[in-house]
C-alpha positions as CSV (number, residue, x, y, z in Angstrom):
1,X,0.0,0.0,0.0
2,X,1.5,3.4,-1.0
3,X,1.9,6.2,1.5
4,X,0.9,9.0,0.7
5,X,3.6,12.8,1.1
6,X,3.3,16.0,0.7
7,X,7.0,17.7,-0.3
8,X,7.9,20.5,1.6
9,X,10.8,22.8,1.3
10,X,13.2,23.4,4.7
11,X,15.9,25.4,5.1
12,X,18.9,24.6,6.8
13,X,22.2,25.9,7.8
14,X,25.8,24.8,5.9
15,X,26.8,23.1,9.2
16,X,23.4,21.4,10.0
17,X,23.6,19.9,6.7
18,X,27.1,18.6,6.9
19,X,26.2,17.3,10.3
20,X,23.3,15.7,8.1
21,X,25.0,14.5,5.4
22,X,27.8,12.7,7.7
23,X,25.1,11.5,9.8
24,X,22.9,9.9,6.7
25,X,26.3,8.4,5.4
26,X,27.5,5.9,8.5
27,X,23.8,5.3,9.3
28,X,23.6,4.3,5.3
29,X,20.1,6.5,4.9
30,X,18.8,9.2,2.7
31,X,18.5,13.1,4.0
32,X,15.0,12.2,4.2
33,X,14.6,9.5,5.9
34,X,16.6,10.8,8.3
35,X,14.8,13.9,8.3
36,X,11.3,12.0,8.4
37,X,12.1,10.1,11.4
38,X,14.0,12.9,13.8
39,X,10.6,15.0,12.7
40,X,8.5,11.7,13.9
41,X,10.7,11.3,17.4
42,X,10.3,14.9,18.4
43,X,6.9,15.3,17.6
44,X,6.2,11.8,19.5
45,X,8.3,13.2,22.4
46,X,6.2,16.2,22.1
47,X,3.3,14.3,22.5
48,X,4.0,12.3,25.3
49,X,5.1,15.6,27.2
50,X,1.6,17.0,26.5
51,X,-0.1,13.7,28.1
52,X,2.4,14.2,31.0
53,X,1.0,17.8,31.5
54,X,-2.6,17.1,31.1
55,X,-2.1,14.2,33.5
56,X,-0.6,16.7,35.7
57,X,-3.5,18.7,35.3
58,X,-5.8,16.7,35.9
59,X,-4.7,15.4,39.2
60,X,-3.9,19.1,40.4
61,X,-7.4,19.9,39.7
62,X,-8.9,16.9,41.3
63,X,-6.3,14.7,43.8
64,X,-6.8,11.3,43.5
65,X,-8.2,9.4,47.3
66,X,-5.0,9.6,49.8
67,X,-4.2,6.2,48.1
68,X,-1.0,5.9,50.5
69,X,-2.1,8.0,53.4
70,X,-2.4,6.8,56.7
71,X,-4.8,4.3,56.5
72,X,-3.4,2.7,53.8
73,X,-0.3,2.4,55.5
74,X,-2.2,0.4,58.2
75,X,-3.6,-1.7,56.1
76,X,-0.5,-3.1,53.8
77,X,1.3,-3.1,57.5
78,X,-1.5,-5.2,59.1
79,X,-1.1,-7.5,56.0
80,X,2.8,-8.0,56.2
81,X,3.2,-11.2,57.3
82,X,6.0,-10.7,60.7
């Protein structure tokens, strides 16, 4: 099944490049492959940050029950088998 891409132009500094093009020649890839997958890793990077954040959020807004307070403490204590 084809994939379908949209080109798109991107501009990039003579060092970046370089630092490309060596990086594309051990790893034995094109520039946009390469190019395609950083893109892919920082955006799914970004993403996971932004679940992190709304997690955060979410249990700012409303704390979860005192899940290890004190009386859970008793309880796993009581259970421990000394």
């Amino acid at each position: 099944m084809a994939v379908g891409r949209t080109q798109t132009l991107v501009q990039f500094s003579d060092e970046l490049i370089e630092r490309l093009d060596r990086y594309r020649a051990r790893a034995g890839r094109s520039r946009s492959e390469v190019i395609r997958a950083a893109v892919e890793r920082y955006l799914d990077a970004d993403r996971e940050s932004e679940i992190d954040r709304e997690l955060v959020e979410a249990y700012t807004r409303q704390p979860p029950a005192d899940v290890w307070g004190e009386e859970a403490a008793k309880r796993l204590i009581a259970e421990e088998p000394w």
